[in-house]
C-alpha positions as CSV (number, residue, x, y, z in Angstrom):
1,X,72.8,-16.0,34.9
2,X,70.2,-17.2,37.3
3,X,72.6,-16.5,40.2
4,X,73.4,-12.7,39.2
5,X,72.0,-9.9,41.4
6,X,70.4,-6.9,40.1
7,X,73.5,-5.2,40.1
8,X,75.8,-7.7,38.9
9,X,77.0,-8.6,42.0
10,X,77.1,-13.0,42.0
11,X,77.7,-14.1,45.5
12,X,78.2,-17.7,47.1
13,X,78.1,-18.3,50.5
14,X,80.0,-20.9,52.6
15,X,77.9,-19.9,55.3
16,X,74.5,-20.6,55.4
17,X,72.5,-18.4,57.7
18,X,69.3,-19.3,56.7
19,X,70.1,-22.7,58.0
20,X,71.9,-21.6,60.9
21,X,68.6,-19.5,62.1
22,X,66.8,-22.7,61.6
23,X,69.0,-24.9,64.1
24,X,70.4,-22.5,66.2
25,X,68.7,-19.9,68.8
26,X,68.1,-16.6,67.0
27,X,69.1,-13.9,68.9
28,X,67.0,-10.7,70.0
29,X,68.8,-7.4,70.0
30,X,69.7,-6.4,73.4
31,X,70.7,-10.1,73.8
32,X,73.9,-9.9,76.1
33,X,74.6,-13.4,76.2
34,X,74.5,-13.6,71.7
35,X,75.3,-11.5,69.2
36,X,74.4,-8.7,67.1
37,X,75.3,-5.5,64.9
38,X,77.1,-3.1,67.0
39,X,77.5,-0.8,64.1
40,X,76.4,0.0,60.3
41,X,76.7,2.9,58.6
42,X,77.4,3.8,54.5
43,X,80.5,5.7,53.5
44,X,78.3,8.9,51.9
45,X,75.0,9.7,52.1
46,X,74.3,9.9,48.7
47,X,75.8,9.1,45.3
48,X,75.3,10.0,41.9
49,X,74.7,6.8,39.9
50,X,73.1,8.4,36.7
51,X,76.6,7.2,35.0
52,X,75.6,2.9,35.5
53,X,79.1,2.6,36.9
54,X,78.7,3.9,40.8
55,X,79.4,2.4,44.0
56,X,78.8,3.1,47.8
57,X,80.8,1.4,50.3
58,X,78.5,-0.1,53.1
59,X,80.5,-0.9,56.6
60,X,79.0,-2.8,59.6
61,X,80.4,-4.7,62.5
62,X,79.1,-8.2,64.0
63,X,80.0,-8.9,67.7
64,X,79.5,-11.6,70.1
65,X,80.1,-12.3,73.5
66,X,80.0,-16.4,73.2
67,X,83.7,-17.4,74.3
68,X,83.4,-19.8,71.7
69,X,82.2,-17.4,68.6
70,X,84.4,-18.7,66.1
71,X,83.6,-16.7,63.0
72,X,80.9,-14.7,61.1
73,X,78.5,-16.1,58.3
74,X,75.3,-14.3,57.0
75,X,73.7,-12.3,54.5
76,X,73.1,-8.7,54.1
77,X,69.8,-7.1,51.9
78,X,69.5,-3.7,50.5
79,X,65.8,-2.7,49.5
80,X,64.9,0.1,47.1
81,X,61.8,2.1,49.2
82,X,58.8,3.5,47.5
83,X,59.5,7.6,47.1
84,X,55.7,7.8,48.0
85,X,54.6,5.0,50.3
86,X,58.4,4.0,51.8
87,X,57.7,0.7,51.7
88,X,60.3,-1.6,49.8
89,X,59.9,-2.3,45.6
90,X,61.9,-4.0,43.3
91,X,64.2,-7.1,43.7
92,X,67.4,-6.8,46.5
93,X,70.6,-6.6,46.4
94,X,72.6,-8.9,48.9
95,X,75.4,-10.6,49.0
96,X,77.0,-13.8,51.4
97,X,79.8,-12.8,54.2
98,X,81.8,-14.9,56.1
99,X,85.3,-15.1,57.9
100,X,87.2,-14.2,54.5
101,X,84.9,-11.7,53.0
102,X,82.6,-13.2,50.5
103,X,83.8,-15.6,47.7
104,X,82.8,-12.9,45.1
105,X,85.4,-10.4,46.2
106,X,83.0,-7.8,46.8
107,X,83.3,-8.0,50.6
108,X,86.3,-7.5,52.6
109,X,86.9,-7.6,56.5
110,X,88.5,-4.5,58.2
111,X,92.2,-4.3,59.8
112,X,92.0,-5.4,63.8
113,X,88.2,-7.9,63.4
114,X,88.4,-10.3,65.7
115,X,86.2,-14.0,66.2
116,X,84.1,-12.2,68.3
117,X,84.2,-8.6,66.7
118,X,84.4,-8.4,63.0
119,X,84.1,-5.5,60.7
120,X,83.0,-5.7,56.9
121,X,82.8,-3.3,54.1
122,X,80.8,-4.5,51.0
123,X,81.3,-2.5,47.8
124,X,78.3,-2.1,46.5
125,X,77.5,-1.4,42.9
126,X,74.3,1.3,42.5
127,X,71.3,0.7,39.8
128,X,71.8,3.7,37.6
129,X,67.7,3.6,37.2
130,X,65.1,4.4,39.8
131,X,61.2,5.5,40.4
132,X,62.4,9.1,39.9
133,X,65.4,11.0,40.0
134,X,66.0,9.8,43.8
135,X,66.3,6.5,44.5
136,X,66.4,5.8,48.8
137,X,68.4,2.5,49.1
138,X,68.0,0.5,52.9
139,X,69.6,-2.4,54.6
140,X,66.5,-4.3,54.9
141,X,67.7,-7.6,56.6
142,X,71.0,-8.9,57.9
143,X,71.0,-12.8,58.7
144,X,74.0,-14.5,60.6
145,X,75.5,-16.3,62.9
146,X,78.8,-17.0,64.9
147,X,80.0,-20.1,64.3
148,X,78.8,-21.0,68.2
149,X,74.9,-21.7,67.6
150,X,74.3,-18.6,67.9
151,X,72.5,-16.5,65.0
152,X,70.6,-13.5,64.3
153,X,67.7,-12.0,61.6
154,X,67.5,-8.5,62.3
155,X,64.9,-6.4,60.3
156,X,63.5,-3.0,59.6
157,X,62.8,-2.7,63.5
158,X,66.4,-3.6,64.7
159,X,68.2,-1.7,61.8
160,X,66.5,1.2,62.3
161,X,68.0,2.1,65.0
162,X,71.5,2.8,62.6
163,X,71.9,5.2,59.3
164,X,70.8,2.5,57.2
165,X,69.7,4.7,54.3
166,X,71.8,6.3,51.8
167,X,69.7,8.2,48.7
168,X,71.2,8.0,45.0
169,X,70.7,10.0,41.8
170,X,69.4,8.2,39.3
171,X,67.3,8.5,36.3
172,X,63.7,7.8,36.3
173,X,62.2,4.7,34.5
174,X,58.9,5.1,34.0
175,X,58.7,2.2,31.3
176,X,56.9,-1.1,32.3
177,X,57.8,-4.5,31.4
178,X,56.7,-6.3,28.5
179,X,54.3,-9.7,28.5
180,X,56.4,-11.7,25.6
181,X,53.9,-15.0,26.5
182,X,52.3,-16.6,29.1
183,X,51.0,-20.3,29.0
184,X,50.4,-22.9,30.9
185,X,53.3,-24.5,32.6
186,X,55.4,-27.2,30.9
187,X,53.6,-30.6,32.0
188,X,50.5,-28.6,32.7
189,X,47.0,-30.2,31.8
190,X,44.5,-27.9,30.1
191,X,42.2,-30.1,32.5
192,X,42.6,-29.9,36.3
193,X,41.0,-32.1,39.2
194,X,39.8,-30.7,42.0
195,X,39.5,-32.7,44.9
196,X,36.4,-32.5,47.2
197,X,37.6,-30.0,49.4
198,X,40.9,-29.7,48.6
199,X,40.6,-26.7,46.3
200,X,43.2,-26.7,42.8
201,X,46.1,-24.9,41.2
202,X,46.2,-24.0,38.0
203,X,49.8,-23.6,36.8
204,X,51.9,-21.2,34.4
205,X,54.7,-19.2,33.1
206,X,55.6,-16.0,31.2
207,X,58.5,-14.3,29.7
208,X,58.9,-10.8,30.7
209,X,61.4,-7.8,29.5
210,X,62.5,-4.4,31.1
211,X,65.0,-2.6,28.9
212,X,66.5,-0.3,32.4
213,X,65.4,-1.3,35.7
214,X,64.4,-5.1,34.7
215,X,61.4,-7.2,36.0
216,X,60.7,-7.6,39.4
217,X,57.7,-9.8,39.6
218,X,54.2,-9.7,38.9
219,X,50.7,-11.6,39.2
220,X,48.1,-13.3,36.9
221,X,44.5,-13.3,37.0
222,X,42.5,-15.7,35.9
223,X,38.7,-15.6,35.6
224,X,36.2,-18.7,36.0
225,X,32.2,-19.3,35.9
226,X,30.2,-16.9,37.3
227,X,32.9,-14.1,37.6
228,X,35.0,-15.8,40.2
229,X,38.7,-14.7,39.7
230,X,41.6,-15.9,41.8
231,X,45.4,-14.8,41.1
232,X,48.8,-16.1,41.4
233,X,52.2,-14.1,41.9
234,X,56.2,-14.6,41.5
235,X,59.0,-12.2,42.2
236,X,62.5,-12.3,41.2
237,X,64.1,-12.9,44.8
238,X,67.8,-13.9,46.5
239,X,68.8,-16.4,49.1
240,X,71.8,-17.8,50.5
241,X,71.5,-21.2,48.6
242,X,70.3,-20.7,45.0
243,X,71.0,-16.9,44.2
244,X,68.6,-15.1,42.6
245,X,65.6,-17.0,41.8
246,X,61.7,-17.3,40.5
247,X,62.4,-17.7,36.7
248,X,64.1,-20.3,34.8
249,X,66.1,-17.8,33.3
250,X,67.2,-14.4,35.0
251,X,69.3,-12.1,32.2
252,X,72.0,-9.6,33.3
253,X,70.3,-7.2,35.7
254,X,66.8,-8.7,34.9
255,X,66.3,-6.9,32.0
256,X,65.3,-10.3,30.7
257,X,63.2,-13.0,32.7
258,X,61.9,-16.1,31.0
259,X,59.8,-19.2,32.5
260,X,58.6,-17.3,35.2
261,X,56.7,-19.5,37.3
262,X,53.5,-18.7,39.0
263,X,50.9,-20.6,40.7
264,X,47.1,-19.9,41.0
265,X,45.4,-21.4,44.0
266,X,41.7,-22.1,43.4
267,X,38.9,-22.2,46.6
268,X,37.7,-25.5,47.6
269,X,34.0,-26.3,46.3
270,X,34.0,-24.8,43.0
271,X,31.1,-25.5,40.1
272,X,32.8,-27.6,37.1
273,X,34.1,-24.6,34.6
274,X,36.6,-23.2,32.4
275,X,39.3,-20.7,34.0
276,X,40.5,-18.1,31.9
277,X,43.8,-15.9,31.8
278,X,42.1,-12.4,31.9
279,X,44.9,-10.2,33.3
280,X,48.6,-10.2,33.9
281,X,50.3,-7.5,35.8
282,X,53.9,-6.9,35.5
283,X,56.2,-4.8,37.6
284,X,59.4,-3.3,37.0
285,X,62.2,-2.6,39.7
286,X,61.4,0.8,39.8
287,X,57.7,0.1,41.2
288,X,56.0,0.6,37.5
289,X,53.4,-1.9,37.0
290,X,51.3,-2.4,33.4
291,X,48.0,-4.4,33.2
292,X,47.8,-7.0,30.5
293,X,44.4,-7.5,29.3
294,X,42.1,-9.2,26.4
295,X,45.0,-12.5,26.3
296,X,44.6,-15.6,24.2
297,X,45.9,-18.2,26.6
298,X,43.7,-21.5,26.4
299,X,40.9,-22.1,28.9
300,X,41.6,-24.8,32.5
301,X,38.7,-26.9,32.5
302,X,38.2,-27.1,36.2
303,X,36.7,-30.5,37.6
304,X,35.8,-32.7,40.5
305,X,33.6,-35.1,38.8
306,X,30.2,-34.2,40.2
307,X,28.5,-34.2,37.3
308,X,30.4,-36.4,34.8
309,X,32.1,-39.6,36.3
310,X,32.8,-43.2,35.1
311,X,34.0,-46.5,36.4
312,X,34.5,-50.3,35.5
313,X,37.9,-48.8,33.9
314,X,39.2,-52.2,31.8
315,X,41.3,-52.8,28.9
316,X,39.7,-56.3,26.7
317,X,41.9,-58.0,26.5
318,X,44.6,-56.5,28.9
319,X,46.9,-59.1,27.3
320,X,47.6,-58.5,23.9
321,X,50.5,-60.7,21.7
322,X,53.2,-57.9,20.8
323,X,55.2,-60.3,19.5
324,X,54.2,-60.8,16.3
325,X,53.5,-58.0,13.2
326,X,51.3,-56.2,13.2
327,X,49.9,-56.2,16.4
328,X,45.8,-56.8,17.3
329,X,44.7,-53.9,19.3
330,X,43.1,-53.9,22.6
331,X,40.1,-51.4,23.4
332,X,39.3,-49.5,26.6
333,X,36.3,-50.0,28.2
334,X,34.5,-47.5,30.8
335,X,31.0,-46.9,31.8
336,X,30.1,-43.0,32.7
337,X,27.4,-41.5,34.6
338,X,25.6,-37.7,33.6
339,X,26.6,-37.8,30.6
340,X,24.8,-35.0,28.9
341,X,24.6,-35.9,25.2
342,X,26.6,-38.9,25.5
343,X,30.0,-39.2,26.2
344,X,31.8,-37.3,22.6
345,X,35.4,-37.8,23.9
346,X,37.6,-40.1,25.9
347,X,41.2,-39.4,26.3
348,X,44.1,-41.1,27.6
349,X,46.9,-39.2,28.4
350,X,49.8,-40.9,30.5
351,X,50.7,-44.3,30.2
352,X,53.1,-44.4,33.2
353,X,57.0,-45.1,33.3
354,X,56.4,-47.5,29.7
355,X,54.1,-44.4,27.8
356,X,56.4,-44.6,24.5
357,X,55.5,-48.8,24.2
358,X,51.1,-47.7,24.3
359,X,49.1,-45.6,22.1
360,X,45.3,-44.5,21.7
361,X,44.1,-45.0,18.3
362,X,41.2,-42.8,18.4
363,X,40.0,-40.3,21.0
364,X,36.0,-41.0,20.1
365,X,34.3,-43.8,21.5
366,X,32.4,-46.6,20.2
367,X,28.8,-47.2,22.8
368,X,28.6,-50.8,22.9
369,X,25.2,-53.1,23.4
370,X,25.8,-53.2,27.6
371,X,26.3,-49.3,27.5
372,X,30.2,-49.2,27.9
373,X,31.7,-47.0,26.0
374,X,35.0,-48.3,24.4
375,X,38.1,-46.7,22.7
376,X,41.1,-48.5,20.8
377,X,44.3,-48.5,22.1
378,X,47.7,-51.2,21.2
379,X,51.1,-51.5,22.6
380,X,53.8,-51.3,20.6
381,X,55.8,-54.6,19.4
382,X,57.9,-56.1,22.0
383,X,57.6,-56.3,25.4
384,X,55.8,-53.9,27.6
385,X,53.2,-53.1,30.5
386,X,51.9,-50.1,30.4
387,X,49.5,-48.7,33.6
388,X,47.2,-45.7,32.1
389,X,47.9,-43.0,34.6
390,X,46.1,-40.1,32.9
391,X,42.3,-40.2,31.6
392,X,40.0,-37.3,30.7
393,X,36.7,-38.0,29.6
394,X,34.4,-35.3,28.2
395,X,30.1,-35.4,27.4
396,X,28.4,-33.8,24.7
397,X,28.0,-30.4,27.0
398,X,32.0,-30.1,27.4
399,X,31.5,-31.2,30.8
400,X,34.7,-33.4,32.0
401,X,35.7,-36.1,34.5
402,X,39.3,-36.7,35.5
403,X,41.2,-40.0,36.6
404,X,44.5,-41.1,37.4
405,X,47.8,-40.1,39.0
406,X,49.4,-38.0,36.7
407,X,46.6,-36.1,37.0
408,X,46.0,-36.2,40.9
409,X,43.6,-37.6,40.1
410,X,41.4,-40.9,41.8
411,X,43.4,-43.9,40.3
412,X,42.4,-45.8,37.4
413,X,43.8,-49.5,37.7
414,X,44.0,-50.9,34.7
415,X,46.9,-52.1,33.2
416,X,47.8,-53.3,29.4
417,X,50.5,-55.3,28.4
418,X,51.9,-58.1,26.3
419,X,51.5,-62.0,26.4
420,X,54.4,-63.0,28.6
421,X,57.2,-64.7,27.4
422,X,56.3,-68.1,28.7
423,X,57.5,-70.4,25.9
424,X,61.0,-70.7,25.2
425,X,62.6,-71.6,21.8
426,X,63.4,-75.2,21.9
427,X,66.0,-77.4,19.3
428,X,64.6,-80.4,17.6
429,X,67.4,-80.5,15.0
430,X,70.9,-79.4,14.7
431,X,73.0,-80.1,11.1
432,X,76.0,-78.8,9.4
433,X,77.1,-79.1,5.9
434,X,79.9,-79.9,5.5
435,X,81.0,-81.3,8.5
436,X,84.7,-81.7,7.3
437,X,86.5,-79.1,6.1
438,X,90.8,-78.4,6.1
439,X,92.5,-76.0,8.7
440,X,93.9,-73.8,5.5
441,X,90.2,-73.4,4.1
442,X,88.8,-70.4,5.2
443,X,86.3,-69.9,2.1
444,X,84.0,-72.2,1.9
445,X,81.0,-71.6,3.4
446,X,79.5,-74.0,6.0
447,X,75.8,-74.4,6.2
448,X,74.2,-74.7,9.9
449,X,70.7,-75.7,9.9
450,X,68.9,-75.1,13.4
451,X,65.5,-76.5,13.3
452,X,63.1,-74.5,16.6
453,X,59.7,-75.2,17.7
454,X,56.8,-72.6,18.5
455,X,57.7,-70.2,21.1
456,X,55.9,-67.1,22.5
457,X,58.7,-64.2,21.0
458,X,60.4,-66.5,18.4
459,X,64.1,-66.0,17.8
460,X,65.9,-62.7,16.7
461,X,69.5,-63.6,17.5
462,X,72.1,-65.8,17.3
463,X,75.8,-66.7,18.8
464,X,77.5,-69.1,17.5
465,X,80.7,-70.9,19.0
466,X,83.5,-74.1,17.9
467,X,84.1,-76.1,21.3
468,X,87.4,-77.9,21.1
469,X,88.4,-81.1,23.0
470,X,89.0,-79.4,25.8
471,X,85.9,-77.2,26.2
472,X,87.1,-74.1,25.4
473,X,84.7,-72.0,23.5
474,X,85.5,-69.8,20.7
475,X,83.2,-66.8,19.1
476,X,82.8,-67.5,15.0
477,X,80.3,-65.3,14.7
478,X,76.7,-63.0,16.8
479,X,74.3,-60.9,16.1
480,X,70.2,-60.8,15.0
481,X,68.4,-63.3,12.4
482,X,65.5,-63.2,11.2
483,X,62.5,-63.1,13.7
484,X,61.8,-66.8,13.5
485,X,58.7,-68.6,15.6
486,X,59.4,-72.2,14.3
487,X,61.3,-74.0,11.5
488,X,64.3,-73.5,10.4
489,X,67.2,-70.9,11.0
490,X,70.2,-70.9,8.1
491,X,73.0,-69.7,9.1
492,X,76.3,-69.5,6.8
493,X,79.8,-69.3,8.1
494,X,83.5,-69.9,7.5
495,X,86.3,-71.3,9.4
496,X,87.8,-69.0,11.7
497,X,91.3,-68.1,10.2
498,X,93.9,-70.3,12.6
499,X,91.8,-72.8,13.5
500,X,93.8,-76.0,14.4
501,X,93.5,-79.3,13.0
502,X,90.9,-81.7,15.7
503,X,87.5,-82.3,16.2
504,X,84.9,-79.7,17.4
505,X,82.2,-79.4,18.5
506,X,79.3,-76.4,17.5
507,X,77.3,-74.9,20.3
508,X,75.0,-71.8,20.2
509,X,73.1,-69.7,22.0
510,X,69.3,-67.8,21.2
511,X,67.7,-65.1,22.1
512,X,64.0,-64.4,21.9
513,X,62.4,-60.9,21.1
514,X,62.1,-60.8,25.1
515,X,65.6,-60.8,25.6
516,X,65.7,-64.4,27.3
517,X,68.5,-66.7,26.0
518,X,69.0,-70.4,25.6
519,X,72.2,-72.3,25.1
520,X,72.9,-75.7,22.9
521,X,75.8,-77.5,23.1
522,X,78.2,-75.2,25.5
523,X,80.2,-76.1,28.7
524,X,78.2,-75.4,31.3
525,X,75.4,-77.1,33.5
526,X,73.1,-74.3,32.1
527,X,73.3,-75.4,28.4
528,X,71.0,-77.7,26.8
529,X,72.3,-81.1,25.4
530,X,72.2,-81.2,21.6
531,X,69.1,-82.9,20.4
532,X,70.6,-86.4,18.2
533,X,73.8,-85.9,20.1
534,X,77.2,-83.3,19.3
535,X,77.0,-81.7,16.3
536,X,80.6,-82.2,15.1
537,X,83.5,-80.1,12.9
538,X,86.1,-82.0,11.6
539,X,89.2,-80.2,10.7
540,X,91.7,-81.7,8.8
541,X,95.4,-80.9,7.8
542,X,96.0,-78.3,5.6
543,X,95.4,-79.4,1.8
């Protein structure tokens, strides 16, 4: 729905002008050696469009003189103009030509076009609402090229010089669109860093309706200390690559718009503050704009740490053992400067890429004997390293410093993870019981006893294989065991149905909590002898 124009009209180009313009040499009008618009005219000079179902047929010729013009591409804008003011409201209509038309169907090429002289004739479906009762309609920009690097973007001052006008009836919305919500932007902060100089941007979006003419764009206006305001706009717009764009969601002749975004820039240099939503305008296509005031939306608090900072950013100890339960927590250490009334707050708020493995256990902080101040945090069980990315501190008189990268923030560097996996499980003893059993006997359970000394994650899985004479491994059986750190791991099978008569051998392989493996008694220069030599299966004839 994004991609649908005002009027319905849903175009894709396999042209791209806006490109071209970039890469190619754009051509001024007069231009003998390019290209332009030798003609463009409409096929009435009005229309009735009170009914929601009129059209008006818009011709116009392209022509070049490069001998190697090989065929047109471009886009074409019609403007609404102000009955008052004649400058141009509401969203455009436009739609992509090229050497078949347009994709969409809504533009064909006329009998006799050439490469290098081609005439189109876009059917163009009129808005049945307007300003008034009269609605003038413009050609407001025509991009393009020839396929030979050569490419125009005529305007207003080039277009004038054809009957680029035509005037509709239409009826007159004087309705104004609706503020269903604004907030903050999805991943916005309600805290924002400034950097020294560098000014900030506060970040949001809104949901908007317009029952006739739809949404056209609008600003907010946000108010911080001492009076200063600053605002930020958006606009429903069209170009050749994305369609119609500047919301998330555009509904069926914008009579809908949701997640609008819009940006506020701040001024460099501000005092430490709260910003405030005070205002949103919204404007409708037919130029009818509505003043939102007394809004709810939650506060920006606005720093650059001038008067509340901190450093010596630690966690004690960075290592903590994950791998057994529960797991010790770790606490966050920082020392802050202009504090007023102590520091009542310290918040952590983006672990980096491993955020799900940490958590904060408390937002307040504990003032220790040296003068840190100190929070608790732990990582989850298992492995992990998790760099804090995101920290907002805030003193007794709301003031608030900012650190770290997800905040654009300075950096933090401090890093908290688990005891590495350093010591692998290791086999003092291996026995089965029994270790004789017939070929037919797939009951009886066999008892495996493997006997594992201290390591760092302790084992939580087990696969299990018979080795025959040849050393050809077969499965008998995978999958977890209980987490075990040292001692002994029981594990009960049976023979696998169609095991032959012979000798075999068991081998095995563990895994610890950290995902590392080690193998016992398989082929394989990688596998660990059996400690006290093979452990053996004898199968016998059947009984």
């Amino acid at each position: 729905m994004a991609s649908m124009t005002v009027a319905g009209v849903a175009c894709i180009l396999s042209a791209a002008p806006g490109a071209a313009a970039a890469q190619h040499r754009v051509a001024a009008p007069g231009d003998a050696a390019t290209m332009g618009v030798s003609a463009l005219s409409f096929s009435a000079p009005s229309v009735d469009a009170t009914s929601g179902s009129a059209t008006i047929e818009l011709h116009w010729t392209m022509t070049s003189s490069n001998p190697n013009a090989s065929s047109f591409g471009g886009d074409i804008y019609l403007r609404r103009m102000d009955p008052k003011s004649g400058a141009y409201i509401g969203t455009e209509l436009a739609v992509g030509f090229d050497s078949q038309g347009s994709p969409s169907g809504e533009v064909t090429i006329q009998p006799g076009s050439t490469p290098a002289s081609t005439t189109y004739t876009w059917t163009v479906p009129v808005p049945q609402y307007g300003a008034s009762t009269k609605t003038t309609w413009a050609v407001s920009e025509i991009e393009a090229g020839d396929g030979a690097g050569d490419a125009i973007d005529w305007t207003a001052p080039q277009l004038s010089a054809f009957p680029r006008t035509f005037t509709a009836r239409t009826t007159a919305d004087k309705g104004s669109p609706s503020l269903d919500q604004v907030a903050l932007a999805q991943g916005a902060q309600t805290t924002v860093y400034e950097a020294p100089g560098q000014g900030a941007a506060l970040r949001y979006q809104l949901d908007s309706q317009e029952a006739l003419s739809g949404v056209y764009g609008g600003q907010v206006v946000v108010t911080g200390p001492g009076g200063r305001t600053a605002r930020g706009s958006f606009a429903v717009s069209w170009n050749w690559s994305e369609g119609y764009e500047g919301c998330g969601y555009i509904g069926w002749m914008q009579r809908q718009v949701q997640s609008c975004d819009v940006t506020v820039p701040l001024p460099a240099d501000l005092p430490e503050g709260d910003w405030k939503v005070t205002e949103v305008d919204l404007t409708s296509n037919s130029g009818v704009t509505h003043a939102y005031t007394g809004l709810s939306e939650a506060a920006v608090h606005v720093t650059s740490d001038s008067v509340l900072s901190a450093s010596g950013f630690a966690f004690t100890p960075s290592q903590i053992d994950s791998w057994h339960s529960p797991v010790p927590s770790a606490q966050f250490s920082l020392r802050a400067s202009g504090a007023v009334g102590g520091v009542s707050s310290v918040q952590l708020t983006n672990w980096g890429n491993n955020g799900n493995n940490c958590e904060q256990l408390s937002t307040t902080p504990t003032v220790q004997a040296d003068g840190t101040v100190t929070v608790p945090v732990r990582g989850l069980r298992g492995q992990f390293s998790c760099r804090l990315t995101g920290l907002i501190i805030t003193d007794g008189q709301g003031n608030r410093a900012v650190y770290g990268s997800s905040l654009n923030a300075p950096d933090i560097d401090a890093t908290l993870s688990n005891v590495p996996d350093a010591v692998l499980p290791t086999v003092d003893a291996v026995t089965l019981t029994p270790d004789t059993i017939a070929a037919n006997d797939t009951q009886t359970w066999i008892t495996l006893t493997i006997d594992v000394s201290a390591s760092t994650a302790g084992v939580n899985s087990l696969d299990l294989y018979l080795v025959d004479a040849s050393g050809h491994t077969s499965p008998i059986q995978s999958g977890g065991v209980s987490t075990t750190y040292s001692g002994p791991i029981k594990e009960y099978i049976t023979l696998p149905q169609g095991t032959a008569p012979g000798t075999y051998t068991i081998g095995f392989s563990l895994q610890d909590q950290g995902y590392k493996t080690v193998s016992y008694g398989l082929p394989g220069s990688d596998s660990r002898a059996m400690p006290g030599g093979p452990v053996t299966l004898t199968v016998t004839d059947p009984a």
